[in-house]
C-alpha positions as CSV (number, residue, x, y, z in Angstrom):
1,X,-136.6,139.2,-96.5
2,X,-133.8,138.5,-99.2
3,X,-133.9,138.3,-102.2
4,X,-131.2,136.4,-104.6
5,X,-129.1,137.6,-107.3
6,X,-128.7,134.1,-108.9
7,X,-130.3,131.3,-109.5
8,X,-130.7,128.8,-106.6
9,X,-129.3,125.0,-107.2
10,X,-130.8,122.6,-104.9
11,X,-128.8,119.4,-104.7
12,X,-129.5,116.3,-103.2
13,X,-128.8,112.5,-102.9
14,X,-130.7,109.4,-103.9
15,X,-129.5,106.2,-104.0
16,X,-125.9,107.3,-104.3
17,X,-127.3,109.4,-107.3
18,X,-126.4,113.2,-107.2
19,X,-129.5,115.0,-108.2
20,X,-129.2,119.1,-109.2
21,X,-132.4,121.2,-109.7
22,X,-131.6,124.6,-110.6
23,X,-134.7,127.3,-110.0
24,X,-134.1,130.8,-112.1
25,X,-134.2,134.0,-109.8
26,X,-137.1,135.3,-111.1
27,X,-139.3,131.8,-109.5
28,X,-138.0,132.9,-106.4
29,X,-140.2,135.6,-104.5
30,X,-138.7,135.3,-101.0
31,X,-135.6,133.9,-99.1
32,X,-135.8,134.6,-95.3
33,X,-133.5,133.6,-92.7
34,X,-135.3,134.1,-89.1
35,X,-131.8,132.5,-87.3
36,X,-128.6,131.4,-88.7
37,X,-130.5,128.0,-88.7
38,X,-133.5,128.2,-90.4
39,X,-134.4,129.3,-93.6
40,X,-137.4,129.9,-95.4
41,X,-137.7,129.9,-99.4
42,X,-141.0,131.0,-101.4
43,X,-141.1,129.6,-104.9
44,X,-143.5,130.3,-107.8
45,X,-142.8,127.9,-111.0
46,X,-144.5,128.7,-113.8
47,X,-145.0,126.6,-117.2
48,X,-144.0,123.3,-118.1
49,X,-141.0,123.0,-115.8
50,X,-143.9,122.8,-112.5
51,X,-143.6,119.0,-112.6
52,X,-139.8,119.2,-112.4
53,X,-139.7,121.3,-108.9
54,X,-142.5,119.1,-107.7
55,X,-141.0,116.0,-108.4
56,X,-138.2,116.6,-106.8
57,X,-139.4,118.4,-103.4
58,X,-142.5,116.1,-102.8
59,X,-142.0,114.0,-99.9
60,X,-139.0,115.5,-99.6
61,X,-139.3,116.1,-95.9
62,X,-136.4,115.2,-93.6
63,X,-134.0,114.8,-96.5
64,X,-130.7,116.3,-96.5
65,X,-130.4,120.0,-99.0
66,X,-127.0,122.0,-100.2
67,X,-128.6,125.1,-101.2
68,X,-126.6,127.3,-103.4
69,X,-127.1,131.1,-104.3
70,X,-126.2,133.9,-103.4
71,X,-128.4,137.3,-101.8
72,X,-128.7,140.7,-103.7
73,X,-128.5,143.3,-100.8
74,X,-124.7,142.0,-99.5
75,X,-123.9,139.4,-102.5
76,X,-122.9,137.3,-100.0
77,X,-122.6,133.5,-101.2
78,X,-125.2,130.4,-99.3
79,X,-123.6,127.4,-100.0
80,X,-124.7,124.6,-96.9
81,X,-126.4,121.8,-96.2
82,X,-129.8,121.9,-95.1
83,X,-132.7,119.4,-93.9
84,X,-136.6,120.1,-95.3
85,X,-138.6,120.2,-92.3
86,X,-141.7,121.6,-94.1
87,X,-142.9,121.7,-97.3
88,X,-146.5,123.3,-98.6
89,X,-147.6,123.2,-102.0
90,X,-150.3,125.0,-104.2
91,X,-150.8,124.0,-107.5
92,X,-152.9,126.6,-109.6
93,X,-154.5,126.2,-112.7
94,X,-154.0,123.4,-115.1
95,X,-153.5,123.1,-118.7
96,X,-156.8,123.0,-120.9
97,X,-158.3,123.7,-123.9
98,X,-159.9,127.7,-123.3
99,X,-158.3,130.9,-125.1
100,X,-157.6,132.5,-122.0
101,X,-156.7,129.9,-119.4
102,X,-154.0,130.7,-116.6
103,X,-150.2,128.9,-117.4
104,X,-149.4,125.7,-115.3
105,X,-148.4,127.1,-111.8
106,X,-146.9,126.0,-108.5
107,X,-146.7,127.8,-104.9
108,X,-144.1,126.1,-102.7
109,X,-142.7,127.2,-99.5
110,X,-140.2,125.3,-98.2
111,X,-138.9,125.4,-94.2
112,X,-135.2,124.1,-94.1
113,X,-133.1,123.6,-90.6
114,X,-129.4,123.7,-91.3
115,X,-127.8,120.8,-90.7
């Protein structure tokens, strides 16, 4: 298990349109490398921006990932392309009208081969 120092920037390409989405450190609870070719990213988004990360990672599977950041333990830079071979998502509890209802919240963990 890693954890990141930065901010992670996901970056991808639609239609000849660069797309960016840029998910704070403190979203990211866990990045793990089990090779040198796969690696596995555990995201919790809280608040309004949810709907941002899920729009942009749902059916995202098979597409094409550079993955920027860099880890805290060696501050050693990720910078590659990668291709989502798995996504799962857990959305928790919604918006409503009680005192004491839970934020907006999604789980995601995302499986990535590097390409």
């Amino acid at each position: 298990m890693k954890y990141v120092s930065e901010p992670i920037t996901f970056t991808k390409e639609i239609d000849g349109t660069i797309i960016n989405l840029t998910v704070p450190e403190g979203f990211i609870k866990d990045l793990h490398f089990s090779t040198k070719e796969h690696l596995m990213l555990m995201l919790r988004v809280v608040g309004p921006d949810m709907n941002k990360v899920v729009d942009f990672f749902e059916d995202g599977e098979d597409e094409i990932y550079n993955i920027r950041t860099f880890d805290a333990v060696g501050d050693q830079e990720i910078n590659d392309d990668f291709i989502l071979t798995d996504i799962y998502m857990d959305e928790g509890p919604t918006i409503g009208v009680d005192i004491d209802i839970e934020p907006a919240m999604i789980r995601l963990i995302l499986d990535f081969l590097k390409k």
